[in-house]
N, C-alpha and C positions, 0 to 999 in steps of 0.2 A: 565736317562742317561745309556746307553750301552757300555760296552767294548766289539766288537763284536771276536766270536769267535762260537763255536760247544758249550760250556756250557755257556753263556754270564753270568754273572754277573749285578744285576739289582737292580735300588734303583727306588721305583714310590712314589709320596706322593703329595700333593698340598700345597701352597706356595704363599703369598699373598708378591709383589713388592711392592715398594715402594721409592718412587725419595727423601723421606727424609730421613729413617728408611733403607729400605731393597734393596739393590738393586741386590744381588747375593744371592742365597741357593743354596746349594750342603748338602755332608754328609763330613767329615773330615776324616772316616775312611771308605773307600769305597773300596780299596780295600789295602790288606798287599801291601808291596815292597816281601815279601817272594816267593806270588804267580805270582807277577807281573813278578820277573824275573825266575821265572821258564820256564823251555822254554815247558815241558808238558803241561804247563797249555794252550798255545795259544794265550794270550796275548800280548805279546809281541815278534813278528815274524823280523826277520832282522833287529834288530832296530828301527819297523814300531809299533804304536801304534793307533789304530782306536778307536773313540770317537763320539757315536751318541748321540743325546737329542733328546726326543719325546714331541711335546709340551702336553699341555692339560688345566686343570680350569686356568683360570686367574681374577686376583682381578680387578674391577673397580671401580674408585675414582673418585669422581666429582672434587677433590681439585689435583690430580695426573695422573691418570692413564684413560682416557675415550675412548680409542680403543685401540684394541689388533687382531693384525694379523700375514702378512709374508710380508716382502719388495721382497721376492721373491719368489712367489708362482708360476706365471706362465711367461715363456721368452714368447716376444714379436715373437720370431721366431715361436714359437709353436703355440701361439696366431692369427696368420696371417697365418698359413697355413693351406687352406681349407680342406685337407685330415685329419685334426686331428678333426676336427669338432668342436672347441671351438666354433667360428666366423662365423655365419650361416646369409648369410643375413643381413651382418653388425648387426645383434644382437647376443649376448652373454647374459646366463642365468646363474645366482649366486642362489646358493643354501645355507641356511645357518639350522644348526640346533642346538635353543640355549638352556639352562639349567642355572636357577639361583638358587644355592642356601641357603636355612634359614635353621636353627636348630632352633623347637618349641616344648616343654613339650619332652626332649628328643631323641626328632624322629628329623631327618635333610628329610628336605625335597626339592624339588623342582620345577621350574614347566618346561617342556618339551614342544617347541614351533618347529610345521610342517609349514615354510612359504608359502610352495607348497602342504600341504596338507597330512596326513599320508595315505600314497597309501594299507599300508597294513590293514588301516580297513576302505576302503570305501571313505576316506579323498578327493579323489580327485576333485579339483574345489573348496577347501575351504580349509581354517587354520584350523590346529588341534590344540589344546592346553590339557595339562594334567597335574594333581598334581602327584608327583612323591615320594614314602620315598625311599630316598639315604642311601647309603651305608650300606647296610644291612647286612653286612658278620656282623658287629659290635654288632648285635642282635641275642639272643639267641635264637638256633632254636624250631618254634612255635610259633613265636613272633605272636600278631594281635594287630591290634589297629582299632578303628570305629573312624570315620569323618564325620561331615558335614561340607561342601564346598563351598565358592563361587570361581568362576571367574570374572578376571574385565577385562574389556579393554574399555581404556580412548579413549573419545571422546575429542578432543582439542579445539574444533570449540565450541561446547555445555560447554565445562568445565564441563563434567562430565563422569560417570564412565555406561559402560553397562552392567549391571548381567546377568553370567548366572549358573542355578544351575542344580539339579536334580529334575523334576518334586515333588513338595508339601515336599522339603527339603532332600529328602533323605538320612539317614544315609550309609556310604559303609564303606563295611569292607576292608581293608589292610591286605595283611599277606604275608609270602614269595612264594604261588605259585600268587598271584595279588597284584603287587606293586606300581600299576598308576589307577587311575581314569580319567576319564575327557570327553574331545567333539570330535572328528573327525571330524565333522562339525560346527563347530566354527563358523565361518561366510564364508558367498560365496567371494570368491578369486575378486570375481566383486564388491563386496562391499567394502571389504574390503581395495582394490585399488583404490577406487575411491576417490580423493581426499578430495572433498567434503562432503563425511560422516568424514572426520576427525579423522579415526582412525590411517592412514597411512599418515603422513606430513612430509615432509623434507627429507624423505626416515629413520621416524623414528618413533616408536611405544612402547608403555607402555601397560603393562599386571598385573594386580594384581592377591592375593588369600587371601581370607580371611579364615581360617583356625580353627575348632573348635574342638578340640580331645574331644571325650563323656570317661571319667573316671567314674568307678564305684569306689568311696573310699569306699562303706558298704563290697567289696569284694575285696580278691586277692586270687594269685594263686601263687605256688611254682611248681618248672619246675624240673623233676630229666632226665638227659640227659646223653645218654651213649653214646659215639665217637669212630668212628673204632675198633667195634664189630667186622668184619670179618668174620660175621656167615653164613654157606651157608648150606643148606637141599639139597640132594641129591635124589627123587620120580624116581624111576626105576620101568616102570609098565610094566608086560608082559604081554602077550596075547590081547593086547589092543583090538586086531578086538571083541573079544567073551566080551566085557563091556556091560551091560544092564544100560538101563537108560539114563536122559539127562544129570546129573551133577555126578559127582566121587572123593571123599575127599581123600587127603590124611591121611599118620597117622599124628597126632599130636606134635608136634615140638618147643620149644623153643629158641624164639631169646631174647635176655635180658632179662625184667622183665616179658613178656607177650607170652602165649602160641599163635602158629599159627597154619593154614594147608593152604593147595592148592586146589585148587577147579577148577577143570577140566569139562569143557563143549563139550566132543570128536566132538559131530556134530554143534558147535556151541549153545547160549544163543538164546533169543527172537530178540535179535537185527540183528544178524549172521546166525543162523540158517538153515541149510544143504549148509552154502557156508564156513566159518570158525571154526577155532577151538577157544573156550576162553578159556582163564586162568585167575583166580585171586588169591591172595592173602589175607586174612581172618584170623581176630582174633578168638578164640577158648575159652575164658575163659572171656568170659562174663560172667556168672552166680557167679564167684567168685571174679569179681571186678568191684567197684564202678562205675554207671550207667552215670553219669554226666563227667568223665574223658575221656579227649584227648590225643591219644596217636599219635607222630608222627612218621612216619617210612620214611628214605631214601632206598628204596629197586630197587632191580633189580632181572627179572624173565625171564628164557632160555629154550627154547626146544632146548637139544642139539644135531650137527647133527654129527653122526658117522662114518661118512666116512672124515669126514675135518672140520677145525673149525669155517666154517663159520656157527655159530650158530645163531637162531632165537630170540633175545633182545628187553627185552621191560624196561626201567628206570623210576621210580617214587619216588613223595614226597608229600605224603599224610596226612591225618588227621583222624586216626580212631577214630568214637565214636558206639555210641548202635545205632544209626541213620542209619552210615556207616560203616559194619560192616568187607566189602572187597572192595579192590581195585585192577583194573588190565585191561586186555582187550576186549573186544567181538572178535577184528578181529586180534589174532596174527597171524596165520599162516593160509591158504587157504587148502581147503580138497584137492584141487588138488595137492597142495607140497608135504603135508603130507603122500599122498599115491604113491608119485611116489616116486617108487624105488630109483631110479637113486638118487636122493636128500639127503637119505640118513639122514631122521627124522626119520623113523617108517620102523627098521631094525629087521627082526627075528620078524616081530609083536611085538617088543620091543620099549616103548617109556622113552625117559629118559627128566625129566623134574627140574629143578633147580631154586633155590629163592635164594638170596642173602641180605643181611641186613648191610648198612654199618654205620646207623646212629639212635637211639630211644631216642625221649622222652616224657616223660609221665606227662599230665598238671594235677593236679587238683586242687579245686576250697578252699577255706578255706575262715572261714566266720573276718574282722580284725576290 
């Protein structure tokens, strides 16, 4: 719910109805009477008080509650005139995009259901479906968890279930930069429709997951995590044009527990190479710490430009280990930018380049 205003005041949270038990949640103390009548505050303007709900999860009960929508989603006027293009053809296309879901071995999961297909990986002319871990702000950063997975989807005609998995069972890893798994091509939108296979009856359909979290009890690991660091390195390099070489370190630098530098690729890496300039980001103190540990970095890295502050940003949230030992780009910026004047990267033969660190932590393994 919203009090609308320039600073709104905001309660969000999920909330399960109820025709026996619950049929109202709000908060009690939502907002003071002190701010309320403050007239700085915006809230309450000539006596006028404005009050929005935004819907979102809703609980379904087979004994209570078994649809959940809008008795006013679209006027009939809008619906019927053909410049809005609801009504094409005397057909109309409903799109719905659904999410259930479970909390299992601590992880809340769910599964994410495309009925038209997820167009952004490939989907289209078939259902996507995908196992989902929810609400992740709740897990500590560097979380991972391994799964193996099934999907179901019931056949009604057959009275039974269709698997589908990852080729010879596959374990997949979960972690916060991939938080879903699953099919884009789930089945052909023509199959799937057809009534006769029985997947799609009554204009209604059932999807399972059978869900198997792989636990190592012989191991754990302890997580030391630092939050809003605010650490920034500042690499001012002169004479850039007269650099010999492909790649150029900076000096050595500490952000939290873990030494770093920058690593500059002036004509571009193997990927880039006389079209880009790379930069990455690079641990430094591998030889004096343990080989097997994960360190996670929320970072952000700038070519800044000197004439105005539309600087050159790249954002990441990676996993350093001895594997991977830097992260960052092949194609920040184009040699053509870079060298034009006018732009205002690579002034005075001077380049100024920047790393920023807002989030570290460091996994390792211990034997329990």
């Amino acid at each position: 719910m919203v009090l609308m205003d320039t600073s709104s005041e905001t309660r969000a949270c999920t909330k399960c109805f109820s025709a026996s038990a619950s049929i109202g949640w709000g908060n009690h103390s939502f907002l003071s009477f002190t701010k309320l009548h403050d007239a700085s505050k915006g809230f309450l303007v000539k006596d006028t008080l404005i009050i929005e709900a935004e819907e979102g999860t809703k609980c379904f009960s087979a004994s209570t509650s078994i649809g959940w929508g809008n008795h006013s989603f679209l006027s009939f006027t809008k619906l019927h005139d053909a410049s809005k293009g609801f009504l094409v053809k005397d057909t109309l296309i409903i799109d719905a995009e659904v999410s259930v879901l479970s909390t299992v071995n601590n992880f809340s999961k769910k599964l994410s259901f495309y009925p038209n297909g997820d167009k952004t990986r490939k989907g289209e002319g078939h259902i996507s479906l995908y196992l989902v871990i929810a609400e992740t702000s709740n897990l500590p950063i560097g979380w991972e968890v391994n799964v193996n997975f099934k999907l179901f989807v019931y056949d009604k005609i057959q009275d039974k279930y269709m698997t589908i998995q990852d080729a010879n069972g596959k374990v997949r890893r979960f972690h916060g930069m991939k938080t879903e798994w699953g099919f884009a091509q789930l089945l052909p939108l023509n199959t799937f429709n057809d009534t006769d296979n029985g997947y799609l009856t009554c204009d209604t359909c059932i999807f399972g997951a059978k869900v198997f979290v792989i636990n190592y009890t012989s191991r754990g690991q302890s997580i030391n995590i630092l939050k809003e660091l605010d650490c920034t390195y500042t690499w001012k390099i002169d004479n850039f044009s007269s650099l010999d070489g492909q790649i150029h370190y900076s000096d050595v630098f500490t952000f939290g527990n873990r030494k770093w530098n920058l690593q500059l690729y002036r004509k571009g890496d193997l990927t880039a190479k006389d079209k880009c300039m790379s930069l990455f980001l690079g641990l430094d103190d591998l030889k004096t710490f343990p080989s097997e540990r994960k360190t996670y970095a929320k970072y952000k890295m700038c070519i800044r430009n000197q004439y105005h502050g539309e600087h050159i940003e790249i954002e990441g949230f990676d996993c350093f280990t001895s594997s991977s030992i830097s992260w960052g780009t092949s194609s920040l910026l184009s040699l053509t930018d870079l060298h034009d004047a006018s732009k205002g990267f690579l002034v005075n033969d001077t380049l100024i380049v920047e790393a920023e660190v807002s989030a570290i932590s460091t996994v390792k393994n211990f034997s329990v």
